[in-house]
C-alpha positions in Angstrom: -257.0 -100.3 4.3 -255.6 -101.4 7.4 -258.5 -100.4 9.4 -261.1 -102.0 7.0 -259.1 -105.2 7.1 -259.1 -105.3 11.2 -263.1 -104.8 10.8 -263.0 -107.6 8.5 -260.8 -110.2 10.8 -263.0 -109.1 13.5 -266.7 -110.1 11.8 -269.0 -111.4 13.8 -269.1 -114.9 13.7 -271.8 -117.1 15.5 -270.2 -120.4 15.8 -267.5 -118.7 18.1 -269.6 -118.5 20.6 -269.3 -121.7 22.1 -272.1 -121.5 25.1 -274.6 -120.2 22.4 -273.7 -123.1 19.7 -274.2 -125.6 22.7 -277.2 -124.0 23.7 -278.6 -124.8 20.1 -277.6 -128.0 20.2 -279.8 -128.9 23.7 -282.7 -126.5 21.6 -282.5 -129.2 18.8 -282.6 -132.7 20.6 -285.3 -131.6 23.8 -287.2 -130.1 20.2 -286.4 -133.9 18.6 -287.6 -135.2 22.0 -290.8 -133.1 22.9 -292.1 -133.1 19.0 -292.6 -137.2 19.2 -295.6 -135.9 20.9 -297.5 -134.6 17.8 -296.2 -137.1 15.3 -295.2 -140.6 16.9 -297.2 -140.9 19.6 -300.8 -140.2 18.3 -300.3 -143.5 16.3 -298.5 -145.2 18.6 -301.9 -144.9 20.9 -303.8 -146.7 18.1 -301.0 -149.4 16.8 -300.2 -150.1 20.5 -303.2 -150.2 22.4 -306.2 -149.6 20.3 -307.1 -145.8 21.5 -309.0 -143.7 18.9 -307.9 -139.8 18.7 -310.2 -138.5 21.1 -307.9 -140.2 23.8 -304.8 -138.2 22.6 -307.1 -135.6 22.4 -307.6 -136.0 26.3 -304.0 -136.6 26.4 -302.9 -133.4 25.1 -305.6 -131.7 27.5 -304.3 -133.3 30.3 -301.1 -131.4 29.1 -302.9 -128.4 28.9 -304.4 -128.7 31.9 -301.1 -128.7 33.8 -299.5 -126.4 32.5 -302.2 -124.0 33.3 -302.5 -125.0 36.8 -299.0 -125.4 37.5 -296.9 -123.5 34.9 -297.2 -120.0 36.5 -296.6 -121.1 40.1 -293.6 -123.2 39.0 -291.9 -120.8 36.7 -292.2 -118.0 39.4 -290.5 -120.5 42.2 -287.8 -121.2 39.6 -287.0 -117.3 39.0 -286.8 -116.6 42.8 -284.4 -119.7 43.3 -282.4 -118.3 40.7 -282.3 -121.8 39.2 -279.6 -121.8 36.6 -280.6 -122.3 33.0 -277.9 -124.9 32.3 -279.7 -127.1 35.5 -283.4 -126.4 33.9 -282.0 -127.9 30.9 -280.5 -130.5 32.4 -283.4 -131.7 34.1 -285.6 -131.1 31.7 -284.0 -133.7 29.2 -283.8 -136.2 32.7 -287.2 -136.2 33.0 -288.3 -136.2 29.3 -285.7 -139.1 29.0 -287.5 -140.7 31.9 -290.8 -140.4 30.2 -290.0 -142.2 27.3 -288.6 -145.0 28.9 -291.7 -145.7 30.5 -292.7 -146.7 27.2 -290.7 -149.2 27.4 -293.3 -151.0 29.4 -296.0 -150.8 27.5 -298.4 -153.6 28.7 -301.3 -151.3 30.0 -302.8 -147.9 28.4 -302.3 -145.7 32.1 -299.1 -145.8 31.6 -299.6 -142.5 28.8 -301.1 -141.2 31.2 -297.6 -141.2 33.7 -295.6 -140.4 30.5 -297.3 -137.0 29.7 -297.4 -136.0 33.6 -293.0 -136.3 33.2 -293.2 -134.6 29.7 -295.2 -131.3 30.8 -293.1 -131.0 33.8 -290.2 -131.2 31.9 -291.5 -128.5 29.4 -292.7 -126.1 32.0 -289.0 -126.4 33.3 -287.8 -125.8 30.1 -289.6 -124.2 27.2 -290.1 -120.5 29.4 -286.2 -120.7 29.8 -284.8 -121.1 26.5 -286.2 -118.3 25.3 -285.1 -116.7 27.9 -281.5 -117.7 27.6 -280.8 -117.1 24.2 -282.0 -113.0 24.5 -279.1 -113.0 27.2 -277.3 -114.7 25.7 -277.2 -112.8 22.3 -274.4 -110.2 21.8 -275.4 -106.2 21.7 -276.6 -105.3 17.8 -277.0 -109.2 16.9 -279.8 -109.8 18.8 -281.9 -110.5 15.7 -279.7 -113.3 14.8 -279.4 -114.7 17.6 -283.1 -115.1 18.5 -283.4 -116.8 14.5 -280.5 -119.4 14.8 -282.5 -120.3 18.0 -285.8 -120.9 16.4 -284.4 -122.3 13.5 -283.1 -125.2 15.8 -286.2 -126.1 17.0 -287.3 -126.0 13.1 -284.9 -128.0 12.4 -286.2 -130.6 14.8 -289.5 -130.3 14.1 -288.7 -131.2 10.0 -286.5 -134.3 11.4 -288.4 -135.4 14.2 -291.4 -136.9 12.0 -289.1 -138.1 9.4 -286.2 -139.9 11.0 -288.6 -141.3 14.0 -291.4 -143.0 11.6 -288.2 -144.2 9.4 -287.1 -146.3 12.5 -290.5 -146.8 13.2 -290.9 -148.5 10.1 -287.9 -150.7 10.1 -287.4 -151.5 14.0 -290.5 -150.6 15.7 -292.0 -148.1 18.6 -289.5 -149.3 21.1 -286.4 -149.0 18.6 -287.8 -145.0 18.9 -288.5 -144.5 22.4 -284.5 -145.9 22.9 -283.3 -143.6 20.5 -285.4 -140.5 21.5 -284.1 -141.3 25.1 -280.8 -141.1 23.2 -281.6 -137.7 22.4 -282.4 -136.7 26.0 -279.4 -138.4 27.3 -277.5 -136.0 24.5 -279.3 -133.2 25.8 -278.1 -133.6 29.5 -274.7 -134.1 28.4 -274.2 -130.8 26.5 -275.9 -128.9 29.7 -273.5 -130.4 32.4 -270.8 -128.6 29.5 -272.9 -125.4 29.3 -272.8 -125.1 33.0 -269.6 -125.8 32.7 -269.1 -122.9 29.5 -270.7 -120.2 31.5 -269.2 -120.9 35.4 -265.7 -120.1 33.3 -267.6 -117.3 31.0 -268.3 -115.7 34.4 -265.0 -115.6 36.1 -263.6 -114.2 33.4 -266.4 -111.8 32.6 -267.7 -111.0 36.6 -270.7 -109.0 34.8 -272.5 -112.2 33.1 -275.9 -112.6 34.3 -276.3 -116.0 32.9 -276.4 -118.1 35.6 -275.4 -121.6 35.9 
């Protein structure tokens, strides 16, 4: 009885892992960020500046178009500078942040053009990574879990995304949303300074972590 009850005490428990529920959290807000791609901005083209869907249609091509060009070079330059995850993030949600706040200036049509450049780079940075990240991450026999809880906070995002963003939308307007989705990145590059900061100590105290920084 004593034995079972130590087993017990000793369940696995996800939400202890602090670097892995922080992780989650940048998952959900670059997801809340990166998804105003397929459900604000396709009407914001029209409302704002007339375009019919072909020219998101080019959009996302020009998106596609990067990331085959540029993807494989850039994710291979990233591996051999051992860039740390906790930085990728971190920039990644800079330069999506960045993006968005170009639409804050919003009197000519190019300027999509500039905002989808900063978005691909910042998913290329990203997006291979996370992946990435939470299979290290994951703890030996809960590997399954691990890899769910991480696609279930992208899910979440992409169920809130459409649904808070067009509510603001709605009732304060595109700009409203481009502040608060900056919001989001801003969020984002705060809990990555503090997952850098979760795994520098993670890997003093455990000299065999291969997450790095």
């Amino acid at each position: 009885k004593e034995v079972s009850l130590h087993k017990k005490n000793n369940k696995f428990q996800l939400y202890k892992d602090k670097k892995y529920m922080v992780f989650l959290g940048i998952s959900f807000l670059l997801g809340m960020v990166f998804m105003q791609l397929f459900f604000t901005l396709p009407t914001y083209h029209y409302v704002q500046f007339g375009l019919p869907e072909n020219y998101t249609g080019l959009l996302l091509l020009l998106n596609g178009i990067l990331i085959v060009l540029i993807e494989m070079p850039l994710v291979a330059w990233i591996e051999k500078n051992k860039t740390g995850y906790a930085k990728l993030f971190f920039y990644s949600a800079m330069l999506m942040g960045i993006g968005f706040l170009f639409l804050l200036y919003d009197s000519f049509w190019q300027i999509l053009i500039v905002h989808m450049v900063f978005i691909t780079i910042a998913e290329m940075i990203s997006f291979p990574f996370t992946n990435s990240f939470a299979m290290k991450s994951s703890k030996k026999g809960y590997e399954g879990t691990y890899m769910a809880w991480y696609s279930i906070s992208f899910s979440f995002a992409h169920i809130l995304c459409p649904l808070i963003s067009f509510k603001i939308i709605q009732h304060f307007g595109y700009q409203t949303n481009w502040i608060v989705t900056v919001v989001f990145a801003l969020a984002a590059m705060v809990l990555s300074l503090w997952l850098k900061k979760l795994v520098s100590l993670s890997q003093k105290s455990i000299p065999n972590e291969q997450l790095p920084a």
